[in-house]
Structures are given as C-alpha cells and as structure tokens.
C-alpha positions in Angstrom: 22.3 -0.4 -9.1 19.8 -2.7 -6.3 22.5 -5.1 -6.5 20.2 -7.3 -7.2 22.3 -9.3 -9.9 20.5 -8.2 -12.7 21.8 -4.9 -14.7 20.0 -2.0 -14.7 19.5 -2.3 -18.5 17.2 -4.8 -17.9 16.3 -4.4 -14.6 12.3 -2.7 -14.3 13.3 -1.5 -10.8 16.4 -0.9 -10.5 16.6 1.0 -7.5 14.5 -1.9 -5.9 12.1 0.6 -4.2 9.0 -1.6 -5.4 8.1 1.5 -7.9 8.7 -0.1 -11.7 11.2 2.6 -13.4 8.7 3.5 -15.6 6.1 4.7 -13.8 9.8 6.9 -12.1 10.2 8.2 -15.7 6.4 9.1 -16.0 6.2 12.7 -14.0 2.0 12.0 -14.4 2.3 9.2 -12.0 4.0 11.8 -9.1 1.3 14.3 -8.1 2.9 15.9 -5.2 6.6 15.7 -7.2 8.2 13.8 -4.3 9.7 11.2 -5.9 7.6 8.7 -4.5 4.8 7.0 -7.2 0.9 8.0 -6.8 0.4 4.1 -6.8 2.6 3.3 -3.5 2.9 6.8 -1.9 0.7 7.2 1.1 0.7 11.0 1.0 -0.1 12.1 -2.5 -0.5 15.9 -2.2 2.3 15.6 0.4 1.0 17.7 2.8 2.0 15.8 6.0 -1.3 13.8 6.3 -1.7 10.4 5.5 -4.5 9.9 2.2 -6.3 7.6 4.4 -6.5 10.3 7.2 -7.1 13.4 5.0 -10.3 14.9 4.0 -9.1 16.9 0.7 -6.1 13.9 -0.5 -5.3 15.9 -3.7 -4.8 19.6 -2.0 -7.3 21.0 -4.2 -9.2 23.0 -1.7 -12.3 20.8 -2.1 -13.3 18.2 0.5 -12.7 14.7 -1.1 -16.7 14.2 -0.5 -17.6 17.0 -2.0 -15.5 16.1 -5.0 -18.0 14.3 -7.1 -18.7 14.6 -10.9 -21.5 12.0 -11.3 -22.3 12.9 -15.3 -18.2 13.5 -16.0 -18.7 16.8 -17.8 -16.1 18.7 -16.0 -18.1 20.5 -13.5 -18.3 19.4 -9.8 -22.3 18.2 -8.5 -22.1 21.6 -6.3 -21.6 23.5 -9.2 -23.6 21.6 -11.8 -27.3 22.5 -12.5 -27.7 18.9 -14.0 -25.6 16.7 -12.1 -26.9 13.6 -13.5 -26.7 15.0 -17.4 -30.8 13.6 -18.2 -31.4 16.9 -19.1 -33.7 17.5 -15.8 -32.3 20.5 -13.8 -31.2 19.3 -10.8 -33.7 21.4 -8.8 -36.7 19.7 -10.4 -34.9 16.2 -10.3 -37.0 13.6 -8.3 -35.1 12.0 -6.0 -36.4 8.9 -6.1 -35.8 5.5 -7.8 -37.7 6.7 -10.6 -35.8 7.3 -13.9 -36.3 10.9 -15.5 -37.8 10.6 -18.7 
C-alpha cells in the first residue's frame, strides 16, 4: 500500500514508484533483474554506469555502435556479408546513393 487512498486492487501502481504494476509483473521489462523497469531505470545492464554514459548499455560485449542489424536477419552488420539484405554482397555494394538493382 502507497497510501495513496486508493486499494491496491485497483490501484496500477501501488507502490507509487511511477513503474505501472504490470510492467513489475512482466520479468521481460527488467533486463538487469534489479527490480527497477527497463522504461525508467537509468542503468539497464546494471553495471554501475549510467546508459547515457555507457558504450555497450546492454552488457553484451558489443559496443552499442557496433550493434547494428540494418536488414533484421539476426546477424550483426560486422558479421553479415549482406548487411542491407538486396542480395549484393556487401563487399561489392556501392556505397553510394544509388539503389542496387
């Protein structure tokens, strides 16, 4: 109980700590498992660095700008030979404006 005045049966926060009790209930919205909601928690991998300040803010061992998946296949730019999925290889890609064919 937030004391409040309204019960906690129908209260959507009712621990008043601005995070709605259902994203609380959700363990998908709590990356780091600190009890603190991805949506309001300013450390998300919880590794003592703010995710404004930290270069890799999901502790995956990537560098946040190296974390790119521009064709959302699954397979990180570095590591995909056709980043853009046109069915170019990356390698022979013009960088350009132009539009592969």
């Amino acid at each position: 109980d937030d004391n409040d005045g309204v019960d906690d049966s129908a209260d959507l926060d009712d621990d008043n700590d601005g995070v709605s009790d259902d994203s609380e209930d959700n363990p998908c919205n709590d990356s780091d498992d600190d009890g603190v909601d991805d949506s309001v928690d300013t450390d998300r991998d919880n590794d003592g660095v703010l995710d404004d300040d930290d270069s890799d803010s999901d502790n995956d061992g990537v560098l946040d700008d190296d974390d790119s998946d521009s064709d959302n296949d699954g397979v990180l730019d570095d590591d995909d030979s056709d980043s853009d999925d046109d069915g170019v290889d990356d390698s022979e890609d013009d960088d350009s404006c132009e539009v592969n064919p």
